[in-house]
C-alpha positions as CSV (number, residue, x, y, z in Angstrom):
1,X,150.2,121.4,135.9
2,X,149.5,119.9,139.0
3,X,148.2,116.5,139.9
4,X,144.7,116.0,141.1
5,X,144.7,114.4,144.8
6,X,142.7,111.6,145.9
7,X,140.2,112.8,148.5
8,X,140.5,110.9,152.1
9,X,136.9,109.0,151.8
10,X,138.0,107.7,148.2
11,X,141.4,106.5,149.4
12,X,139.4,104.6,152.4
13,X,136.8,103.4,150.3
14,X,139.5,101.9,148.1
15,X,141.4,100.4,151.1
16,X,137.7,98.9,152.4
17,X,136.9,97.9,148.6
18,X,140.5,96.2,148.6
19,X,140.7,94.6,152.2
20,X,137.3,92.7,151.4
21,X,138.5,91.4,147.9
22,X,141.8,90.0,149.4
23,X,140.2,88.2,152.3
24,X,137.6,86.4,150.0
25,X,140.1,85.4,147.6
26,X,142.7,84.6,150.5
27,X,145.3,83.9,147.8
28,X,147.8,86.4,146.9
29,X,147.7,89.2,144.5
30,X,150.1,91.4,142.3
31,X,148.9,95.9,142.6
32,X,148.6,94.9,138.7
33,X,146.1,91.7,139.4
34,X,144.0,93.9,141.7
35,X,143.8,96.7,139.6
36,X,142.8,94.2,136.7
37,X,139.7,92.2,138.6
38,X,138.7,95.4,140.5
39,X,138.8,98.3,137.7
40,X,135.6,97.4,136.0
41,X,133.4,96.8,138.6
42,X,134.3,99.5,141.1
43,X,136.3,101.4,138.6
44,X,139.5,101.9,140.6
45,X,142.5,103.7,139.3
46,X,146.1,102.4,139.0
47,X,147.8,104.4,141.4
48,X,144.9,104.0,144.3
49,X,144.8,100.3,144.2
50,X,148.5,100.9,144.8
51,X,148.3,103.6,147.5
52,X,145.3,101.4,149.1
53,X,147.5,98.1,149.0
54,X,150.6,99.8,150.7
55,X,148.6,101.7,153.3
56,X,147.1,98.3,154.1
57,X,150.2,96.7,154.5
58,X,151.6,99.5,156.5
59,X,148.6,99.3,158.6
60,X,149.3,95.5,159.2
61,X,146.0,93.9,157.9
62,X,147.3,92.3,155.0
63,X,151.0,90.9,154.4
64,X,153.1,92.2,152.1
65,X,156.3,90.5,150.5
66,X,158.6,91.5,147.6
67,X,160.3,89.5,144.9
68,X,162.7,91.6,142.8
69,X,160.7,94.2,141.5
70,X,157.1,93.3,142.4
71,X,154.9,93.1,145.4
72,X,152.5,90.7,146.3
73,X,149.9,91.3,149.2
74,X,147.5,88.9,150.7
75,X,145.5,88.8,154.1
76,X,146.8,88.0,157.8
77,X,145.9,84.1,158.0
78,X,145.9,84.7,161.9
79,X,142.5,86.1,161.0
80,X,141.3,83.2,160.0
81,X,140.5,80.3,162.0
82,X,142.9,77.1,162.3
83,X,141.1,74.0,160.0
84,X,141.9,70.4,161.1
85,X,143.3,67.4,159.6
86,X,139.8,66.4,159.0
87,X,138.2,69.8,157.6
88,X,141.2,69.9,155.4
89,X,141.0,66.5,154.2
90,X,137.1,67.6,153.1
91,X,138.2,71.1,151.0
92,X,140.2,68.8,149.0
93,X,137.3,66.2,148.6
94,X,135.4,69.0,147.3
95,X,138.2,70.5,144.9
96,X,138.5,67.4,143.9
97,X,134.8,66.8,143.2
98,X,134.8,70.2,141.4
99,X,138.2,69.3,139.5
100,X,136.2,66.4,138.0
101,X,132.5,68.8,137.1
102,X,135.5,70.8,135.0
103,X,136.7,68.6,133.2
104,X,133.4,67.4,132.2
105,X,131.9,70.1,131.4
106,X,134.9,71.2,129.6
107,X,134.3,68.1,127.4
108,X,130.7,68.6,127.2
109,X,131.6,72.4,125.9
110,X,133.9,71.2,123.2
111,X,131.4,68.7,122.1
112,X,128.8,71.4,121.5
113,X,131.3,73.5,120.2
114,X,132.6,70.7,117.2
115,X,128.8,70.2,117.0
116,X,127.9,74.0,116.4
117,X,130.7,74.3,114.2
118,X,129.0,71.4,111.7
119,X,125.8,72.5,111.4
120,X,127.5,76.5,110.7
121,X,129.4,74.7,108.2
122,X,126.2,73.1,106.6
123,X,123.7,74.3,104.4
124,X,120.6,75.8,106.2
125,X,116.6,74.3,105.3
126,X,116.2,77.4,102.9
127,X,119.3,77.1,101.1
128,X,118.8,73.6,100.7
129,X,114.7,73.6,99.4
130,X,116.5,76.0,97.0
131,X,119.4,73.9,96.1
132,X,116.5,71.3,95.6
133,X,114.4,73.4,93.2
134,X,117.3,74.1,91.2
135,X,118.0,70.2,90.8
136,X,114.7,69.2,89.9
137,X,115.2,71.4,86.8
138,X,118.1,70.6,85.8
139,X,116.8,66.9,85.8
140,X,113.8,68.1,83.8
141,X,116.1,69.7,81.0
142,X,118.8,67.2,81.1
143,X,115.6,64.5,80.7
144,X,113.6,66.5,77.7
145,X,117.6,66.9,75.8
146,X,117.7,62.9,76.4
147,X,114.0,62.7,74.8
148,X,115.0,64.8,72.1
149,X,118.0,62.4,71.3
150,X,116.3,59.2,71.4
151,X,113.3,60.5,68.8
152,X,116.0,61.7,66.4
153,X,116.2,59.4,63.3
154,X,119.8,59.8,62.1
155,X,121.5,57.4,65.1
156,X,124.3,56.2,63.9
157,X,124.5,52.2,63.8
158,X,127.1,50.0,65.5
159,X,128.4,49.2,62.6
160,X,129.0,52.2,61.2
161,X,130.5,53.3,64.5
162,X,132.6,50.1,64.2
163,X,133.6,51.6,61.0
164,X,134.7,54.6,61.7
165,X,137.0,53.3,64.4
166,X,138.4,51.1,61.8
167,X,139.7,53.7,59.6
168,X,141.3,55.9,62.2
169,X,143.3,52.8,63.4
170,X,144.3,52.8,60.1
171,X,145.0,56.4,59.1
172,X,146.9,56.6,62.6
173,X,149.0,53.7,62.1
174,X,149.8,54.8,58.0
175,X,150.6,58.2,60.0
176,X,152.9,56.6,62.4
177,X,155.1,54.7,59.6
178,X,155.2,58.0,57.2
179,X,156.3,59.9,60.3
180,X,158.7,57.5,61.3
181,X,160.3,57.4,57.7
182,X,160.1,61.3,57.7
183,X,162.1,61.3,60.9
184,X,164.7,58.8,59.6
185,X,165.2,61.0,56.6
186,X,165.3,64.3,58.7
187,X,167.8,63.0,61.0
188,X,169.9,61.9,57.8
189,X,170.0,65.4,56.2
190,X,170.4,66.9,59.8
191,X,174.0,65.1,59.9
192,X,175.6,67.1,56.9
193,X,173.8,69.9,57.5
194,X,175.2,73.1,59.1
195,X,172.3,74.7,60.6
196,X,169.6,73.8,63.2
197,X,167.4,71.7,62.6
198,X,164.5,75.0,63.4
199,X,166.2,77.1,60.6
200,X,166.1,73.8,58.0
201,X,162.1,73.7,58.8
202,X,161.7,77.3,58.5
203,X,163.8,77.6,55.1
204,X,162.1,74.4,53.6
205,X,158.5,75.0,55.6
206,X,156.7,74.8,52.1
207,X,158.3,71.2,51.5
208,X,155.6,68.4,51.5
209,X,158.1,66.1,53.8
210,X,157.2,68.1,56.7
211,X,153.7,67.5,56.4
212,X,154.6,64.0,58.0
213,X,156.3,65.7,61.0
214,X,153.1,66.9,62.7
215,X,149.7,65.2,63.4
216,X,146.4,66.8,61.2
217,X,144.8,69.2,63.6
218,X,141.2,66.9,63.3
219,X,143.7,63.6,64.8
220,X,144.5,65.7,68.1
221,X,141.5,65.2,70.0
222,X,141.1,61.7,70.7
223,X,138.9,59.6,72.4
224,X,140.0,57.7,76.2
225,X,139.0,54.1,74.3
226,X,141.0,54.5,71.5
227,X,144.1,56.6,71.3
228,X,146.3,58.1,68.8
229,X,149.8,59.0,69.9
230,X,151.5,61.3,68.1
């Protein structure tokens, strides 16, 4: 199948289109970073920008030089006119001055970016009238349960609280010695016996001494102040 050709005014309207863009720029360009900034815009193809670079060079109004593998072209600088000391010394005042209006506003951009990314993070007026509403009844339920409590007529004293702690001090330190003793004895019959001391519990589960072994199912759940360890 054969190629479609480039018509003459195309391939000169790329070579004008390309001549202008290197002598604003004046800096020097790859065929790939021409192709790149020009494509969009003007909607240049590979292969012209590369045809219009070489017939440019060949023509000798841009400068053409080759490292390794790749080209680079740029404009004639006898074109342009020789600056002085003084003209030079003011470009770089003013890349300097514009060096310095970067960076700030750089800064100023990732300020407004960290601020941005706050308030994204952060819950918005409706969610947050909403978040309010919700509150406010839970409030209201929470205070009508604590109504409800403090009207009720079976409180239970302080000193039958007091009581009450009493005796599980007591029943957990009985429990303690009887377990203790049951582990004494255990460890006593565990020395002539043969087996493990999982198949002794499981042929003599029935047997009332292991009833000390384990803590009553009510005595696991104990409170932070006062603490039963089994």
């Amino acid at each position: 199948m054969s190629k479609v050709r480039e018509s003459p005014a195309a391939a000169a309207g790329a070579a004008a289109i390309l001549l202008r863009y290197l002598r604003d720029q004046n800096r020097p360009h790859s065929a790939q970073d021409a192709f790149g900034n020009l494509q969009r815009e003007h909607g240049l193809g590979k292969m012209a920008v590369v045809k219009a670079l070489e017939q440019l060079a060949q023509q000798g109004k841009i400068r053409e030089k080759a490292y390794g593998k790749q080209k680079i072209y740029f404009p004639d600088q006898d074109q342009f006119p020789t600056m002085s000391d003084s003209e030079l010394k003011a470009l770089d005042n003013e890349i300097s001055e514009l060096s310095s209006k970067v960076q700030t506003l750089q800064q100023s951009c990732r300020h407004m970016e960290s601020e941005l990314k706050d308030l994204n993070g952060s819950m918005t007026t409706p969610k947050m009238i909403k978040e309010i509403e919700e509150l406010k009844k839970d409030c209201a339920s929470y205070t009508e349960k604590l109504e409800r409590i403090k009207s009720a007529a079976n409180h239970v004293t302080p000193e039958e609280k007091e009581k009450v702690y009493n005796e599980k001090k007591l029943y957990c330190k009985e429990w303690r010695r009887r377990k203790r003793m049951a582990t004494e004895l255990l460890d006593a019959i565990l020395e002539g016996y043969p087996k493990s001391k999982k198949q002794l519990f499981r042929k003599n589960r029935h047997c009332q001494l292991w009833g000390h072994m384990a803590a009553p199912r009510a005595q696991e759940t104990e409170t932070k102040t006062d603490t039963c360890s089994y």
